[in-house]
C-alpha positions as a printed NumPy array, in Angstrom:
array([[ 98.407,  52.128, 144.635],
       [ 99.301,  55.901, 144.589],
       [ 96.87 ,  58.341, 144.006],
       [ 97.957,  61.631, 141.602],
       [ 96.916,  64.904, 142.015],
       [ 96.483,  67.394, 139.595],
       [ 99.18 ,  70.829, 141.085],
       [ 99.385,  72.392, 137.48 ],
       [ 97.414,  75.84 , 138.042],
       [ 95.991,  77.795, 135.009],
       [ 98.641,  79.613, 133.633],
       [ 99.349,  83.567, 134.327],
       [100.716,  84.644, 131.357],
       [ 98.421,  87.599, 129.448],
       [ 99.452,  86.347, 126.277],
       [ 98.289,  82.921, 127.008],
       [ 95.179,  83.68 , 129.088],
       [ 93.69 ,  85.733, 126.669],
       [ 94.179,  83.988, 123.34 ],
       [ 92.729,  80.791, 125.58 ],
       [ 89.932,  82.895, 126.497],
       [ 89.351,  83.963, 122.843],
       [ 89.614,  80.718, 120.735],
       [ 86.596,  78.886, 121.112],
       [ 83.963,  81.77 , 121.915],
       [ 80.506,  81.451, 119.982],
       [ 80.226,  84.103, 117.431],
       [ 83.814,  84.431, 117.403],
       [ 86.305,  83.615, 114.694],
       [ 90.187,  83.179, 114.463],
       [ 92.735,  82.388, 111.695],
       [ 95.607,  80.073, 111.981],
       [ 99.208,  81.473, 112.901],
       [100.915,  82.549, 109.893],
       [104.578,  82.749, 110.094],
       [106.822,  85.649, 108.511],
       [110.733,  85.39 , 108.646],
       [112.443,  88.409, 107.6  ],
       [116.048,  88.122, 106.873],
       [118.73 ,  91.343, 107.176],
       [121.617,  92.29 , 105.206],
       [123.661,  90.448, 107.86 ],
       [121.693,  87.392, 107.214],
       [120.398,  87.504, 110.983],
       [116.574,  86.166, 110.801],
       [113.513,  86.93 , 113.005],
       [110.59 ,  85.092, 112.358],
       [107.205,  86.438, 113.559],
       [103.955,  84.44 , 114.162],
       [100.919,  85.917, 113.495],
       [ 97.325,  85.549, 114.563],
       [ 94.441,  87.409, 114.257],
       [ 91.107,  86.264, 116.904],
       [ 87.595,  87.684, 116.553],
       [ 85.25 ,  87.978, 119.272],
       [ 82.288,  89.968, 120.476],
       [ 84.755,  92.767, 121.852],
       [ 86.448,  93.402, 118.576],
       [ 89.305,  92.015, 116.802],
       [ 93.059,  90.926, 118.514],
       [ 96.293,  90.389, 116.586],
       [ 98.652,  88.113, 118.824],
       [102.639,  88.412, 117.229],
       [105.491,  86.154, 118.275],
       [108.797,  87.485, 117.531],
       [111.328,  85.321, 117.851],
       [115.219,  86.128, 116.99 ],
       [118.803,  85.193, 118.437],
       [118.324,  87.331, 121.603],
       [115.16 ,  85.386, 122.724],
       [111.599,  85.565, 122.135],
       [108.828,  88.625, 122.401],
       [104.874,  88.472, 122.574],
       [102.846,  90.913, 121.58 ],
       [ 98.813,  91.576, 121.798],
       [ 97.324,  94.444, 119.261],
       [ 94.029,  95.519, 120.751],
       [ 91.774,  96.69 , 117.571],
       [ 92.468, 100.468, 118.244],
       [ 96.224,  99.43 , 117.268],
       [ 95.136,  97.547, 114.367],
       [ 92.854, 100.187, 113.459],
       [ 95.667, 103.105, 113.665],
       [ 97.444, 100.898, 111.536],
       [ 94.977, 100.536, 108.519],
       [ 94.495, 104.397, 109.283],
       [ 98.333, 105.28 , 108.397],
       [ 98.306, 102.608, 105.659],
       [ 95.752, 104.292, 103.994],
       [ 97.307, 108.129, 104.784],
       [100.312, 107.017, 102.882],
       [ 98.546, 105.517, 100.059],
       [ 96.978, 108.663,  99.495],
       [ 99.785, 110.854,  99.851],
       [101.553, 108.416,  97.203],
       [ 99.111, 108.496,  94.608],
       [ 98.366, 112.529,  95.356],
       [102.55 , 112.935,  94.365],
       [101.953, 110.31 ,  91.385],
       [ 99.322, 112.217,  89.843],
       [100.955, 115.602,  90.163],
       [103.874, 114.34 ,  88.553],
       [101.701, 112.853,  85.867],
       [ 99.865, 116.043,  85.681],
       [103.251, 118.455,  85.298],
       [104.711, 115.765,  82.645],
       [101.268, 116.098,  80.368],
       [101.119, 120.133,  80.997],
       [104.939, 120.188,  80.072],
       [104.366, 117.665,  76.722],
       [101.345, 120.306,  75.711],
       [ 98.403, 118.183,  76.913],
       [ 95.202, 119.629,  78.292],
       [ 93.577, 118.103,  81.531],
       [ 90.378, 116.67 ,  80.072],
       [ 88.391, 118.621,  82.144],
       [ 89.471, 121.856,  80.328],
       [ 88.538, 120.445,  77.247],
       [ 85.279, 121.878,  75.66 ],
       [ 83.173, 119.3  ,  74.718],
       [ 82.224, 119.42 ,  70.85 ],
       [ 78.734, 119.11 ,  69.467]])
């Protein structure tokens, strides 16, 4: 009888090394992949995979992209995904800000006092 011997080495791809290393860890969480596909005006589609690993270091996004031209793997260290939530919330600011003065012009233009200019009656 032959005898087999194991040649396969741990693998030396970041990507895969560190979302090994991450899955698994006590006091560490991690959601399943989620899977987006977007679809252009051409009708050419990418699909990206999505998941999101917490450990003791912080939190890591891992994104697949995959399209026609090949495949690309991504990690998002948490100062990413916090610079993210950041601008996310900048806009949503910025948004509402330009709602409300167009609110406010459209009541001062209709006649309408702000309701903090109103004197309160006793």
């Amino acid at each position: 009888m032959q005898e087999r011997v194991a040649t396969a080495s741990r693998t030396s791809d970041p990507f895969d090394r560190l979302l090994s290393d991450m899955i698994g860890l006590p006091n560490g969480a991690h959601t399943q992949p989620s899977v987006i596909q977007a679809i252009d005006f051409y009708g050419n589609t990418t699909s990206y995979m999505i998941q999101t690993v917490r450990s003791e270091e912080g939190i890591t996004c891992f994104v697949t992209q995959v399209n026609a031209a090949g495949s690309v793997r991504y990690i998002l260290p948490e100062r990413v995904l916090a610079t993210l939530d950041r601008q996310r919330a900048a806009i949503t600011t910025k948004i509402r800000r330009r709602h409300g003065q167009r609110i406010a012009e459209e009541r001062k233009a209709a006649g309408i006092q702000p309701g903090f200019l109103k004197k309160k009656s006793r």
